[in-house]
N, C-alpha and C positions, 0 to 999 in steps of 0.2 A: 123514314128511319130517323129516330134519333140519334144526338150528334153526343157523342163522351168526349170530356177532357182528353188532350195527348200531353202527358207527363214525358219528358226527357229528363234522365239521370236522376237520384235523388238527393238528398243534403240539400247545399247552396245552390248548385248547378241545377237539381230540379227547382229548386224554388225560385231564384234566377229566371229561367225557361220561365216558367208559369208566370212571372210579373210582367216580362216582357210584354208578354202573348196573352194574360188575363181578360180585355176589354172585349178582345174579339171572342177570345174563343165562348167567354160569361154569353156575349150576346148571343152566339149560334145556338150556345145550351140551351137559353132562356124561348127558344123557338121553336125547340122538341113540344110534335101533337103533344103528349101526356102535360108537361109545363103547363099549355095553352090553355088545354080543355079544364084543368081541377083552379086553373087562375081565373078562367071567365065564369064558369059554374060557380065560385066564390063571391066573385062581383058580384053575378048576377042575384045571389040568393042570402047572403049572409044576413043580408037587413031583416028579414023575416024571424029571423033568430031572437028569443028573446029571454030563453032560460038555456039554463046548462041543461035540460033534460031534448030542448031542440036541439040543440048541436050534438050533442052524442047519438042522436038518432038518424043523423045524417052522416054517413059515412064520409061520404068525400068530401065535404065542408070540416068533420071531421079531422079527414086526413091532412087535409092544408091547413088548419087551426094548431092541430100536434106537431107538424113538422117546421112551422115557422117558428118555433121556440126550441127543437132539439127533443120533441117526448115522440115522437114518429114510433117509436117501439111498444108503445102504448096503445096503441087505435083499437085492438081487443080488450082495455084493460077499463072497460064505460064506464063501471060501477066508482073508480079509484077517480076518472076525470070527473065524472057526474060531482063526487065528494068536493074534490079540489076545486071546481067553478063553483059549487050552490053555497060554500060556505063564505067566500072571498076571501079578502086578506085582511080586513081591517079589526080583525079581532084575535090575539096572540096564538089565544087555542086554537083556530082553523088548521085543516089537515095540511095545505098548503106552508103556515108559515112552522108545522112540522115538522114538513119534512128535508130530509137535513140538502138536496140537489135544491138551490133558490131558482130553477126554472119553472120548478111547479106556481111558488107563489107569482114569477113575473108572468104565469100565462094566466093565473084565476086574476090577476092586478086589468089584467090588459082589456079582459071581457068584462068584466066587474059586475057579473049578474050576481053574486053572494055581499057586493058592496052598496055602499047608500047611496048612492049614484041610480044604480042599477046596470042595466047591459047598456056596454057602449058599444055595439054593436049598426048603430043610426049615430053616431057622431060622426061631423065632418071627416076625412084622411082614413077611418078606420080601415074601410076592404083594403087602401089603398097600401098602408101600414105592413096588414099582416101578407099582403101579398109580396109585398118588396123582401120581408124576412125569410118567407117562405121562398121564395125565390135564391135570397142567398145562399140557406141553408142545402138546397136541393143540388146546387152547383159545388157545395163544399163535401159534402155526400158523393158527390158523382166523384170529383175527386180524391176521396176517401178511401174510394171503392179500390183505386190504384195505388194510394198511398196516402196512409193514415197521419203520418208524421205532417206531411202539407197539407193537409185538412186542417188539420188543430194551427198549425201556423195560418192560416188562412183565415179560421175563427177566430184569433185572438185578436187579427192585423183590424178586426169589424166589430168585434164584440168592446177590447178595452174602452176604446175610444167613446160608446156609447155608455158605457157604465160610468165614465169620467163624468160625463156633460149632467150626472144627480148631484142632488143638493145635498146629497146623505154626508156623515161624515167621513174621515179615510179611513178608520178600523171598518165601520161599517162597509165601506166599497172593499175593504180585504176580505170580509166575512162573506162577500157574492161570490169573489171570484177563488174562496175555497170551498163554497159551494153550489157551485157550477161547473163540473168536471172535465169537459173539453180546456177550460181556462185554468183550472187548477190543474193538468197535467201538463202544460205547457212550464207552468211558476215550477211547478215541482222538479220537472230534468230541469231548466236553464237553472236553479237555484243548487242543484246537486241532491233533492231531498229521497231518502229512499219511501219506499214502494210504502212499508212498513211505519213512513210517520203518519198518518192518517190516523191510528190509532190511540196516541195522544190525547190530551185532554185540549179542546179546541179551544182555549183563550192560550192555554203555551201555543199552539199551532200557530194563532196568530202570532205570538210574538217573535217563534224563530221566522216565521215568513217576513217579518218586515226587518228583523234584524240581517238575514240573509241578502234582504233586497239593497239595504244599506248600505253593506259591506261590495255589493258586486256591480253594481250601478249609481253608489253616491246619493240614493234617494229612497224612501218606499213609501213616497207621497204617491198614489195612483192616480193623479191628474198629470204629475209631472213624468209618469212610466207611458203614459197612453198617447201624449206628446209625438209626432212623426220619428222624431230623430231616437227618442229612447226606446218605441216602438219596436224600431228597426234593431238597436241593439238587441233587445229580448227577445227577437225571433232569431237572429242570428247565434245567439248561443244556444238557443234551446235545437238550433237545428245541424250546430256543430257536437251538441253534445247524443241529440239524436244518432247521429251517426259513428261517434264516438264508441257508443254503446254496440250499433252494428256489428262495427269493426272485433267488438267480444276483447276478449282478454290476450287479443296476439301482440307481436310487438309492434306492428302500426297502432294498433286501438291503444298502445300506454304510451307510442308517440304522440297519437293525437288528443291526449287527455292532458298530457302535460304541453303541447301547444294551446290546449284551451282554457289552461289555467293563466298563461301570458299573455295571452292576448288579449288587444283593447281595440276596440271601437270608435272610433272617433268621426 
């Protein structure tokens, strides 16, 4: 039998619960048959892979290729991954650098069968790589399943940090993480932005997102937001305001809005 996350409470207190208790509970997940079997089938088999037309024709290499990046809702959509892998990234027109979610382009980046490289699918770490991601992913999902709010906290606590450690510059590292939607709805509640800015013309986007970032954390450098300590501030607001929202329009939910407008982190 497979083993599910056990969430206690949600806001802080679930999220709290779940840091405490992460290490073990990751590992028991990561032990469930289904984990085991689409982790060792991958190992076993991905080298053989050598176009985007082999992987799409393999389901379950499939499924663990889509879901270590976040496109897991895709596995019927061949013809759209087939497009995104055979083209790669290294040419602006590609459907990949597109389309406006940048997980498409980091998954055609990762396999590089559209790139002049070609497939790195036989480089050293690769199975190794996409297994570790998939792995994350699958445990942030299971937790999802109970509560969405510490999923996305969960994903950003893995994701910033790794989007920090590119050489790109800091608009560009804003530009991933407003188009990469698990991270960009995180920025968006802890930042206050409604539902409805997304529609905007995305160079202002960029610019109230870093001005916002400035005004609420002293930075919107995102080397220095991805950092442990500022890390930790940005999950904490985004999961005070999470709950905030819960709370709806009664009068705890406008006492706890105007507590989160005072409060600081340190």
């Amino acid at each position: 039998m497979s083993f599910q996350p056990v969430i206690v409470g949600s806001g802080l207190v679930g999220w709290n619960f779940l840091q405490s208790t992460f290490d073990r509970q990751n590992e028991l997940f990561q032990k469930s048959p289904l984990i085991l079997r689409d982790t060792e089938y991958f190992a076993e088999n991905i080298a053989n892979v050598q176009s985007a037309e082999d992987l799409v024709n393999d389901r379950r290499l499939l499924r663990v290729a889509l879901k270590a990046f976040g496109l897991q809702d895709d596995i019927n959509s061949k013809a759209l991954i087939s497009k995104v892998l055979s083209e790669g990234t290294e040419n602006s027109s590609s459907l990949a650098n597109k389309l406006s979610d940048s997980r498409y382009a980091e998954f055609s980046k990762a396999f590089g069968f559209g790139n002049a490289n070609g497939a790195q699918t036989l480089a050293d770490g690769f199975a190794e790589d996409i297994i570790a991601r998939y792995n994350a992913q699958s445990f942030e999902i299971a937790i999802g399943d109970q509560n969405e709010t510490l999923r996305l906290a969960l994903n950003a606590e893995r994701k910033l940090p790794e989007l920090a450690e590119q050489s790109s510059s800091n608009d560009s590292l804003w530009y991933q993480i407003m188009g990469t939607p698990p991270l960009r709805a995180v920025f968006e509640s802890a930042l206050g932005l409604p539902s409805s800015f997304g529609q905007i013309d995305i160079d202002q986007q960029l610019e109230v997102f870093q001005d916002k970032a400035n005004q609420r954390w002293g930075t919107n450098d995102v080397r220095e937001l991805a950092t442990p300590e500022m890390l930790e501030e940005i999950t904490k607001t985004y999961l005070l305001r999470e709950q905030a929202q819960e709370i709806g329009s009664s009068s705890s939910g406008s006492i706890a809005l105007t507590l989160l407008q005072s409060i600081s982190f340190g």
